[in-house]
N, C-alpha and C positions, 0 to 999 in steps of 0.2 A: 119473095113477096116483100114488099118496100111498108114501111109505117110510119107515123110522123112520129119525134120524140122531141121532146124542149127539154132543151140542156139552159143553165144557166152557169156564164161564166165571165171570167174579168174581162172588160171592154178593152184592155191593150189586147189582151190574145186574142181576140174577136178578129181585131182590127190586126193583126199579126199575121193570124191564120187567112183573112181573105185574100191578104195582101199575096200570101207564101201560094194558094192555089193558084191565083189569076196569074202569079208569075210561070206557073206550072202545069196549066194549060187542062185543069180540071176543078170540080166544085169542093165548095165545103163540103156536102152532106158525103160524096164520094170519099174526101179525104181522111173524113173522121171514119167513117163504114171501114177503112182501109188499116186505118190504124188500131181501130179496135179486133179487125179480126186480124192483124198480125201480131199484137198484144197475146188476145187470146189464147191462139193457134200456137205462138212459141211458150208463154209461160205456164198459163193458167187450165186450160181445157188438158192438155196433155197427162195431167194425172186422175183425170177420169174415163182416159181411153181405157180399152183392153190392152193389161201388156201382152208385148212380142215377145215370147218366149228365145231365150237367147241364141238358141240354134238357127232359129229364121233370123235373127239378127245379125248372126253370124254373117249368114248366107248370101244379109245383104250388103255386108261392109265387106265380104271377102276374107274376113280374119276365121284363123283356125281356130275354131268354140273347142274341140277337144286338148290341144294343147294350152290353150290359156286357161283353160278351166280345170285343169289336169282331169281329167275327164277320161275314164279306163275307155277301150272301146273293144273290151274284151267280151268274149259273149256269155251268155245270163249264165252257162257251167263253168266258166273260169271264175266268172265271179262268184259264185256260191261256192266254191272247191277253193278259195281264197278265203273266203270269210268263213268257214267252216274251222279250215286249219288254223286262221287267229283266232276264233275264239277255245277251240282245242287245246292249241297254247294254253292261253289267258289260265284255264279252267285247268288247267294239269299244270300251271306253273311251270314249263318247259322252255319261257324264255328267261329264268333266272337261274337257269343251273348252268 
């Protein structure tokens, strides 16, 4: 839905900016609408989206999220049967003897 809004700004960019659309084959109000939702859209709204949890990210760049992330992909008994015996260790002092 469209609404009107008064900007106020220097009469050279006024006169800059009509000149830059008329060469370009569309209006002011379009141009600025254009620039401010590409502004937006790449710097600013973007850290109040929901992040993408990096595995969907993965997914979607192609890159392998387990090897960059070293990332076990061992299953939930390897890894408790892992962390069991370091902390084993740790608590019996077995890796300093």
């Amino acid at each position: 839905m469209d609404a009107k809004l008064t900007l106020k700004l220097d009469k050279e960019i006024i006169e800059l900016a009509k000149q830059y659309v008329k060469e370009n084959g569309t209006s002011l109000s379009k141009f600025i609408e254009e620039m401010l939702r590409t502004k937006i859209t790449e710097e600013g709204m973007n850290k109040y989206d929901i992040p993408i949890h990096p595995l969907l990210k993965a997914m979607e760049t192609g890159t392998d999220y387990f090897e960059k992330s070293n990332i076990s992909i061992k299953s939930p008994k390897e890894e408790r049967n892992e962390i069991h015996e370091e902390r084993l260790k740790k608590y019996l002092n077995l890796d300093k003897q």
